[in-house]
C-alpha positions in Angstrom: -72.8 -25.2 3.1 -70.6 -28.1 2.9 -69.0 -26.7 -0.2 -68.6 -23.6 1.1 -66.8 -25.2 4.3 -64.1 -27.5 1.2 -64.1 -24.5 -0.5 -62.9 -22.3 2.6 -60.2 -25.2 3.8 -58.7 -26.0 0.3 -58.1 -21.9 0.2 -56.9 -21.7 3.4 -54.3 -24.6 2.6 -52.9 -23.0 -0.8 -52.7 -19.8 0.9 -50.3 -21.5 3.6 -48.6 -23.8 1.4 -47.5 -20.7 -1.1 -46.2 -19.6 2.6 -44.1 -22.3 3.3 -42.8 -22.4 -0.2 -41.8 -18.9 0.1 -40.0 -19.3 3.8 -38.0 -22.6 2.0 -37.2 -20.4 -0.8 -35.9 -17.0 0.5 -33.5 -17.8 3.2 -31.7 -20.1 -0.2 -31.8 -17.5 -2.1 -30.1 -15.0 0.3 -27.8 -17.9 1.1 -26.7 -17.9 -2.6 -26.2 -14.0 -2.9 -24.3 -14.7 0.3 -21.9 -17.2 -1.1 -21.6 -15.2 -4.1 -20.7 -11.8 -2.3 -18.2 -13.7 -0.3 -16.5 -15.8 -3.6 -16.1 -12.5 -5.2 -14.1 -10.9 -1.9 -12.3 -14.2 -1.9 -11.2 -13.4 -6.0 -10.3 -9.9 -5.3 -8.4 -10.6 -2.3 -6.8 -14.0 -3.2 -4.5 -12.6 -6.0 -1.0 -11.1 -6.0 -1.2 -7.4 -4.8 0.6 -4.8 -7.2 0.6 -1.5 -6.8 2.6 1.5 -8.7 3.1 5.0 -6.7 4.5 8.5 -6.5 5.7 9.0 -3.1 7.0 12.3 -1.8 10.2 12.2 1.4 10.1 8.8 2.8 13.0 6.3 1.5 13.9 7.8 -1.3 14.7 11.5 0.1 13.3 14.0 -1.6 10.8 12.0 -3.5 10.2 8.3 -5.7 8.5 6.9 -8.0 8.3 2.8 -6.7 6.7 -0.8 -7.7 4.9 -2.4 -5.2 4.6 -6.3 -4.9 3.4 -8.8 -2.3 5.0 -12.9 -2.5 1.9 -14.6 -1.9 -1.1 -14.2 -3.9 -3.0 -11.6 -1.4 -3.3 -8.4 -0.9 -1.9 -8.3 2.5 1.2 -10.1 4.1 4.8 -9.6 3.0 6.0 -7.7 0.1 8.8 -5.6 -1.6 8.8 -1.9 -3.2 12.1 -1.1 -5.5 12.0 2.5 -6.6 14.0 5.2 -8.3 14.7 9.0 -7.2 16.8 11.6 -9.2 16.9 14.9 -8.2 18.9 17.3 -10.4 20.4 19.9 -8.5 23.3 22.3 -10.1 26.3 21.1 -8.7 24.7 18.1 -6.8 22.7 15.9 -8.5 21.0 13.0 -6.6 20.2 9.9 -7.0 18.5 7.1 -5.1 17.2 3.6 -5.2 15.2 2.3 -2.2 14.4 -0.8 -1.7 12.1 -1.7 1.3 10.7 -5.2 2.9 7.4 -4.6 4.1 4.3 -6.3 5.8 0.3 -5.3 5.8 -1.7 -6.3 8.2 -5.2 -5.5 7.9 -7.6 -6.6 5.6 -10.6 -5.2 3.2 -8.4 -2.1 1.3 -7.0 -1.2 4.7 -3.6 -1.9 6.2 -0.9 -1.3 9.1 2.0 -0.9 6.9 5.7 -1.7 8.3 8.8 -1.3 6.5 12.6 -1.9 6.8 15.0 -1.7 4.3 18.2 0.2 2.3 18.3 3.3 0.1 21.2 3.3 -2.5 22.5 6.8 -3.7 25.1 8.2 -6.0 25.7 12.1 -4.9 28.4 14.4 -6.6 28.8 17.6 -5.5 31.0 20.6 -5.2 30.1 20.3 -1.6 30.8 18.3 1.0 27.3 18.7 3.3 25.3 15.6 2.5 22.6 15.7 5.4 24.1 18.9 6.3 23.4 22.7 6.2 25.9 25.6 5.7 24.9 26.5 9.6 24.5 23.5 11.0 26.0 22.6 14.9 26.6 19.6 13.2 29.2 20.7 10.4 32.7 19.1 11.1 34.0 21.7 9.1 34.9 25.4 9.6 33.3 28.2 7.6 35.9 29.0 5.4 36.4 25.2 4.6 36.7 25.0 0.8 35.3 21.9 -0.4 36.6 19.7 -3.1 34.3 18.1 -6.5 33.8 14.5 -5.1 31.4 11.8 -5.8 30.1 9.6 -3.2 28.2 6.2 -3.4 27.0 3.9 -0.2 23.8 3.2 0.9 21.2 4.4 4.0 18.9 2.4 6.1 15.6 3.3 7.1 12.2 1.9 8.7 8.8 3.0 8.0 5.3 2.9 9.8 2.1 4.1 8.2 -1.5 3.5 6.4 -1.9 2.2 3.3 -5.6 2.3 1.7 -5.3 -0.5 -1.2 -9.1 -1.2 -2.3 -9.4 -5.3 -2.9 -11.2 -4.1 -6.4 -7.7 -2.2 -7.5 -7.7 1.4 -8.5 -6.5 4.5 -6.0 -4.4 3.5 -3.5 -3.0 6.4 -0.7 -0.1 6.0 1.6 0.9 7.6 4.6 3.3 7.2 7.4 7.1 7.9 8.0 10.1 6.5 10.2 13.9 6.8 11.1 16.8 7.3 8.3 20.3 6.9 8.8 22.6 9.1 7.7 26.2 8.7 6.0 27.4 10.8 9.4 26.0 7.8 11.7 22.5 10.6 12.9 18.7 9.7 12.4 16.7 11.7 10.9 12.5 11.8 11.2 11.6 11.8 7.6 7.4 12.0 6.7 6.2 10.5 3.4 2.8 10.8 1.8 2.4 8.6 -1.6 -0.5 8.1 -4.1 -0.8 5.6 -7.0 -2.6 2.7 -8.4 -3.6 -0.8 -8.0 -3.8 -3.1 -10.5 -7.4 -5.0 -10.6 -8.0 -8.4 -10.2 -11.0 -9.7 -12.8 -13.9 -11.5 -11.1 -15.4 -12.9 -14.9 -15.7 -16.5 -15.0 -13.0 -18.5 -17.6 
């Protein structure tokens, strides 16, 4: 009977030290996969943003192809995009250069974009209706104005609000948004812009 009775309390006492042993240990292991997760967010997100896209209207007019960079090494905060237009019309070719400041705010691959900056263009043309249409009210000149081969160069300023989705592990990134451009006549024009391109990824491998 007796060593039935040891037999019963040294069972009962592996039984709940295996228990305890097992509350110590998970909560430390979950802690570690914790730390981990968060160390690897902290990696992706902690390195200099860069992102190349194709953006259709916005800045550059008619369309762009831009480099996207932040200063500090995150993937939010202030940045600058520099980007390159041509568009080769018959008797008026285009071409523009915008370059925008911007800021993101937001955080985890999605942003609040906001952007101000200058286009550059060179436009030659047989005609003298840059921003203009052959029946706009806004034509200074009268319909049997005969317009003269000229080139013109200045630049355009502009401001931009939108969404950007830049994942912290790189790949696809998808812009959208738009904002006011000056003209070269001193009007504002409501110009839309939609881009998609890519991150660059940040490795997460240990040197």
């Amino acid at each position: 009977m007796r060593l039935l009775l040891l037999r019963t309390v040294l069972l009962i006492t592996l039984l709940t030290s295996g228990r305890c042993a097992f509350a110590q240990t998970a909560p430390l292991l979950t802690t570690q996969d914790s730390l981990k997760k968060d160390s690897v967010s902290n990696t992706l997100f902690n390195h200099v943003g860069k992102v190349i896209f194709f953006e259709a209207g916005g800045p550059g007019l008619l369309y762009s192809i831009n480099y996207d960079v932040r200063f500090k090494k995150r993937q939010n905060g202030l940045g600058i995009r520099v980007g390159v237009s041509y568009f080769p019309k018959k008797n008026a070719p285009l071409l523009t250069v915008p370059v925008m400041m911007n800021y993101l705010a937001g955080k985890r691959g999605h942003y609040a974009e906001f952007g101000a900056g200058v286009t550059l263009f060179y436009y030659h043309s047989t005609e003298d209706l840059f921003f203009y249409t052959d029946n706009s009210e806004s034509n200074p000149h009268p319909a049997d104005y005969q317009p003269k081969p000229h080139g013109e160069t200045g630049a355009i300023g502009s401001l931009t609000v939108g969404y950007r989705y830049q994942p912290l592990k790189g790949g696809f990134t998808f812009r959208i948004g738009g904002g006011p451009i000056a003209t070269t006549r001193k009007q504002y024009l409501l110009w839309p812009y939609m881009s998609f391109g890519y991150s660059f990824k940040k490795s997460t491998k240990a040197k």
